[in-house]
C-alpha positions as CSV (number, residue, x, y, z in Angstrom):
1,X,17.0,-19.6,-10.7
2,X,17.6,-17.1,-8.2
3,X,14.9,-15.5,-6.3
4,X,15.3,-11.4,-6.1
5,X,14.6,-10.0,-3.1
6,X,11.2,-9.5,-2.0
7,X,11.4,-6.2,-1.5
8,X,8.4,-4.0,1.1
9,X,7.6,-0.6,2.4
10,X,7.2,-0.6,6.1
11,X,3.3,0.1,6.6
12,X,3.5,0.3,10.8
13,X,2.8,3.7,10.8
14,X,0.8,4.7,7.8
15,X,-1.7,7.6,8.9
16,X,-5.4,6.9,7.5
17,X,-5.8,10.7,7.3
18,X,-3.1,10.7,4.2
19,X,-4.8,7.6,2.5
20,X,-7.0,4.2,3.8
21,X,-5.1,1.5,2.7
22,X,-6.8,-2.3,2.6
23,X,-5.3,-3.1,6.4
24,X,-7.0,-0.2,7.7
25,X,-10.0,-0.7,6.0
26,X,-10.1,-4.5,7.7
27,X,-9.1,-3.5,10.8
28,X,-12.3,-1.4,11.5
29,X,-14.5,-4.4,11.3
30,X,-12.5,-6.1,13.5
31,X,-12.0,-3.3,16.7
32,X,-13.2,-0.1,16.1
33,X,-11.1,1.3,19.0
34,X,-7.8,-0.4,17.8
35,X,-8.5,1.1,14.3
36,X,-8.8,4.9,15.8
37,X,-5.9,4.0,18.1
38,X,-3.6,3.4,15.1
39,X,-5.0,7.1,13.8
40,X,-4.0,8.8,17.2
41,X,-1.4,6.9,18.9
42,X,0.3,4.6,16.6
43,X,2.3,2.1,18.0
44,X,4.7,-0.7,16.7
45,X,3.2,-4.4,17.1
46,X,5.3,-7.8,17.9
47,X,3.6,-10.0,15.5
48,X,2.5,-13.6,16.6
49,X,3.4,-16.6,15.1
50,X,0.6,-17.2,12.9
51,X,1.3,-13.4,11.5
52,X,5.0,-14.1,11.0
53,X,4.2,-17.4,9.3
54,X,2.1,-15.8,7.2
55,X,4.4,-13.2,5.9
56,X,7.0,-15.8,5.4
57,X,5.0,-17.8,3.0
58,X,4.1,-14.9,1.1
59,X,7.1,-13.8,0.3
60,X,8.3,-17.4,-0.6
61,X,5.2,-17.4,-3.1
62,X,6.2,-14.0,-4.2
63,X,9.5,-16.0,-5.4
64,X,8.0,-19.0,-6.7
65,X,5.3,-17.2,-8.9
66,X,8.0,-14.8,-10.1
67,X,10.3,-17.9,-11.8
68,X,7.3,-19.4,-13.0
69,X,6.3,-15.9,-14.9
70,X,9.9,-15.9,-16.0
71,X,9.6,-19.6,-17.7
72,X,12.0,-20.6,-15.1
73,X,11.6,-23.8,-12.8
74,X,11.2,-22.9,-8.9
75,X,13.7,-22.9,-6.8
76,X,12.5,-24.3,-3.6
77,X,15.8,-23.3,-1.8
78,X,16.0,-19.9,-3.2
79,X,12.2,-19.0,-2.1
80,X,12.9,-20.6,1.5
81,X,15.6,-18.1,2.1
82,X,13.8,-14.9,1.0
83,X,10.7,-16.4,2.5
84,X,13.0,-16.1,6.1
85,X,15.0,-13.2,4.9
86,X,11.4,-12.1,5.2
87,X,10.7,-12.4,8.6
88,X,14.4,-12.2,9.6
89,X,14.4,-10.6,13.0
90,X,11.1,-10.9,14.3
91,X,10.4,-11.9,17.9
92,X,8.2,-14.7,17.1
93,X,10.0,-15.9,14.1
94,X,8.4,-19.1,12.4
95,X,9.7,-22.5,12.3
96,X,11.9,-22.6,9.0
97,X,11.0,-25.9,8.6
98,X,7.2,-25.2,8.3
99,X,7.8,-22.6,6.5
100,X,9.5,-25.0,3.6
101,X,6.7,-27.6,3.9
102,X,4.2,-24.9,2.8
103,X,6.2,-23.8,0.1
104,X,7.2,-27.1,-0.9
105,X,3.2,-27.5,-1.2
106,X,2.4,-24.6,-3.4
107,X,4.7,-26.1,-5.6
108,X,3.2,-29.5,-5.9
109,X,-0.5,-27.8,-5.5
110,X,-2.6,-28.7,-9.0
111,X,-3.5,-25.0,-9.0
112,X,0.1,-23.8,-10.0
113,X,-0.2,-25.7,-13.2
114,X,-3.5,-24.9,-14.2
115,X,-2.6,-21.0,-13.7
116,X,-1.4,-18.7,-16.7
117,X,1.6,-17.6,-15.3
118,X,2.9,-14.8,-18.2
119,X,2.4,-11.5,-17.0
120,X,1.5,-12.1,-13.5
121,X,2.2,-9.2,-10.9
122,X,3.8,-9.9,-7.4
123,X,2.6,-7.2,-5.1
124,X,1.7,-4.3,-7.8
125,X,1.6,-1.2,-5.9
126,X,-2.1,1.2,-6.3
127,X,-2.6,4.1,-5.0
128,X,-5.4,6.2,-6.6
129,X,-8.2,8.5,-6.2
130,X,-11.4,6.6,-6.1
131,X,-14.7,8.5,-6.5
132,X,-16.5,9.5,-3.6
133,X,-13.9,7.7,-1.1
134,X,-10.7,9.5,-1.6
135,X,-6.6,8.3,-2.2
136,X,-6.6,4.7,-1.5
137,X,-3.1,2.6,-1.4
138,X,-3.0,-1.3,-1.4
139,X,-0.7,-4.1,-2.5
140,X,-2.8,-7.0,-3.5
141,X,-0.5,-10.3,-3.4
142,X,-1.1,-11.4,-7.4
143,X,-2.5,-9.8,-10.0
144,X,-3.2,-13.0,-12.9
145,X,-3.1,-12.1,-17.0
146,X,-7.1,-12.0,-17.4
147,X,-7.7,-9.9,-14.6
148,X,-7.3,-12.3,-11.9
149,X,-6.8,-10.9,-8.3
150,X,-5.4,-13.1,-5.5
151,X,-4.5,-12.5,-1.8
152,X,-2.6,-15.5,-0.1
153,X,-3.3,-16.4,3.2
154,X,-2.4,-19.0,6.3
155,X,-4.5,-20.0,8.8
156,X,-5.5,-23.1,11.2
157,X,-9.3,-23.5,9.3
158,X,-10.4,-23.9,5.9
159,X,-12.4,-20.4,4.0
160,X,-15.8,-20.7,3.7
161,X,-17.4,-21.5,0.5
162,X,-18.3,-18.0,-0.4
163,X,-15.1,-16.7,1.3
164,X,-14.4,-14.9,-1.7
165,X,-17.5,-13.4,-3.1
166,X,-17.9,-11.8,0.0
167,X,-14.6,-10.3,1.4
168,X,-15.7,-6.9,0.2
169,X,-13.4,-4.7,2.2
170,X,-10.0,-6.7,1.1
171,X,-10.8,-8.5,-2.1
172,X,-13.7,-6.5,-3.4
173,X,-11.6,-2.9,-2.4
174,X,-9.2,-4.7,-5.1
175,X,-11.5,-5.2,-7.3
176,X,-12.5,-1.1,-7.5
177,X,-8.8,-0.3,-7.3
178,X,-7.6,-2.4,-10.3
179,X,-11.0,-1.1,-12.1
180,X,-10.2,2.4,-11.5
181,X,-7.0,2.1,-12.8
182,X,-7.4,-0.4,-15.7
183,X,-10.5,0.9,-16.7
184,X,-11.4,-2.5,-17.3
185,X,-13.1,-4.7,-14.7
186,X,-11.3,-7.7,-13.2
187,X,-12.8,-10.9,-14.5
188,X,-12.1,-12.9,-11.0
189,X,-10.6,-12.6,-7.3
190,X,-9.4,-15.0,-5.2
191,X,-8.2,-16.6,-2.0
192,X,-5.5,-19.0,-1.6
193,X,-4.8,-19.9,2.0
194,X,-2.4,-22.6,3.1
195,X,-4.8,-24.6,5.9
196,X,-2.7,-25.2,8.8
197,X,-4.2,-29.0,10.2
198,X,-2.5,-31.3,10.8
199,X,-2.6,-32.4,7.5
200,X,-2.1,-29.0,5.9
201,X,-3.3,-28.3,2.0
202,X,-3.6,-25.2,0.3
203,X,-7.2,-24.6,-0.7
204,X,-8.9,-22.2,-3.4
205,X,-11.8,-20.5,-3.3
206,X,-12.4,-18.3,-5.9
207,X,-15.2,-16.1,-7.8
208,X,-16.5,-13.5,-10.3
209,X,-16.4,-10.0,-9.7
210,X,-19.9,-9.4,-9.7
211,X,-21.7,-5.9,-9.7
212,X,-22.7,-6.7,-6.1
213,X,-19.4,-6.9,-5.4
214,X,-18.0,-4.1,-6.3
215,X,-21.1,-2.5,-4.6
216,X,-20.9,-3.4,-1.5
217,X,-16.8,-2.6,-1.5
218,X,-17.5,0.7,-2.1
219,X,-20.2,1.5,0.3
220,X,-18.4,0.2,2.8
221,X,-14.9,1.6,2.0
222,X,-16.6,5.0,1.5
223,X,-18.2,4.0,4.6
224,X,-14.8,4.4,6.5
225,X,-13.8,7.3,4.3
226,X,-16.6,9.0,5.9
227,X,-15.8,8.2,9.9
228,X,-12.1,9.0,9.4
229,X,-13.4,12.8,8.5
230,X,-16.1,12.7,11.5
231,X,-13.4,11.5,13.7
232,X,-11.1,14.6,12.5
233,X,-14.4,17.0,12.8
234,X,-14.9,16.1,16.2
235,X,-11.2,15.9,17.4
236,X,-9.9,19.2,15.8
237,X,-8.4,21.8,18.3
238,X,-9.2,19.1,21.4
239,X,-6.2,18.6,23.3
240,X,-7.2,14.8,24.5
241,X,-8.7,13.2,21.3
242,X,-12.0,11.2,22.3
243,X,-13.3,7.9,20.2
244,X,-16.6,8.5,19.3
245,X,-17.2,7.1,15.5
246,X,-15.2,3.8,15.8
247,X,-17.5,1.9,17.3
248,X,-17.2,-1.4,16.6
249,X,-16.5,-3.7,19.7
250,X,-13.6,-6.6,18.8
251,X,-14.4,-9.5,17.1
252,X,-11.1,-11.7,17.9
253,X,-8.9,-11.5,20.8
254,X,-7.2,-8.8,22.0
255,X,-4.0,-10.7,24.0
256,X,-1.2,-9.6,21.3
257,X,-2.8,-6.1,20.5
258,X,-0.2,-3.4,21.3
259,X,-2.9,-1.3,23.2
260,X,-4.0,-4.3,25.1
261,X,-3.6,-3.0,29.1
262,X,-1.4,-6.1,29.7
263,X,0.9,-4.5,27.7
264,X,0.9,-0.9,28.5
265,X,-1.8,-0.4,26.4
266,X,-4.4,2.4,26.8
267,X,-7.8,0.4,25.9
268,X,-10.7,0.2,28.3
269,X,-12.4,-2.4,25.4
270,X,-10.0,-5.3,25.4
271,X,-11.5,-8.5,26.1
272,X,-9.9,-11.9,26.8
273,X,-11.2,-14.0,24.4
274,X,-9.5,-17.0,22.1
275,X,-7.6,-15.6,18.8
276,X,-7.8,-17.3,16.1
277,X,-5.6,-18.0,12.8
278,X,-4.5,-14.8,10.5
């Protein structure tokens, strides 16, 4: 087998005005004032090592999941090199050989053969009107036969129980989006996150997509919707935008954010606290 290339758009500088994508979305309840700087100054990030590591695995999964909707046996190999292709160039470029351990992992993880493979999509592309919210675009990672929506992740600690039945704003905005253009609801989403301990395992936590759900997802997307056309109410004609709808102090550290003052940065909120795993 021979992996394709993993092939995606370059989302650095996608303008929440246009559409709200899933990132943006998530990055309002994180910091407020980084989500409306990414609205009026936009700026290209250096990603950490935990970010790069993450992308790397994911587009190594990408590969794997791919032969294994194909009938075809993995190629460990082949995923390892576009998982790096996939970060090829970055500043803080991950170890390759963690990278293959994780990958070598998924492989061997009792999940992969319990999954119906046939039909699976690797990063479908939706953008769509959804009611009351406006154009929405997301890639959600994998898209199961059944209606079976998964996001992989990396990180140095374990999801909580109920990680999954109540990520509203990344799984749950998946669930509408797949809903809205299916017309049928999906049965189940999903996390799988590679834990990195120092014995790292991948782990699953998983649940229905409940009316709740769904629910909540939409209140709060709309939620955003709603500040994104304050905040362009209250900034037309002004020649020095002001951030007065964003409000949401940061939740993780600020030391890698591109607005950080330690890095030329503009923000009066950044805070030196501990950051944690993607």
């Amino acid at each position: 087998m021979t992996a394709a290339p993993v092939a995606r758009e370059d989302l650095t500088f996608r303008d929440p005005r246009r559409f709200i994508s899933k990132s943006f979305v998530s990055q309002v309840g994180i910091c407020g004032q980084k989500a409306w700087f990414q609205i009026h100054e936009p700026r290209a990030w250096v990603a950490p090592e935990k970010v790069t590591f993450g992308s790397a695995v994911d587009a190594g999964v990408e590969a794997i999941v791919k032969a294994l909707r194909d009938g075809d046996e993995p190629d460990l190999s082949a995923a390892h090199h576009e998982a790096m292709l996939r970060v090829d160039g970055e500043v803080n470029r991950p170890d390759d050989g963690l990278v293959l351990v994780a990958l070598k992992q998924f492989t061997e993880w009792s999940v992969v053969d319990e999954v119906v493979w046939d039909g699976a999509a690797t990063q479908p592309h939706i953008r769509l009107e959804l009611p009351g919210i406006g154009e929405v675009d997301a890639h959600p990672d994998l898209i199961l036969s059944g209606g079976v929506i998964v996001d992989i992740k990396t990180g140095k600690a374990a999801k909580a129980e109920n990680a999954a039945a109540t990520s509203y704003t990344e799984l749950g905005l998946y669930a509408l989006l797949y809903q809205e253009h299916t017309g049928e609801r999906a049965q189940r989403v999903a996390y799988w996150t590679y834990v990195r301990s120092k014995m790292p395992w991948w782990q699953e936590r998983i649940a229905p997509v409940t009316d709740h759900l769904l629910r909540v997802a939409r209140h709060r997307v709309a939620a955003v919707a709603r500040a994104i056309e304050a905040d362009t109410l209250l900034n037309e004609g002004v020649a020095v935008p002001t951030n007065s709808v964003f409000t949401a102090p940061p939740r993780y550290g600020c030391g890698d954010c591109p607005y950080h003052p330690s890095l030329g940065g503009p923000c009066e909120w950044a805070e030196e606290l501990s950051d944690v795993a993607a």
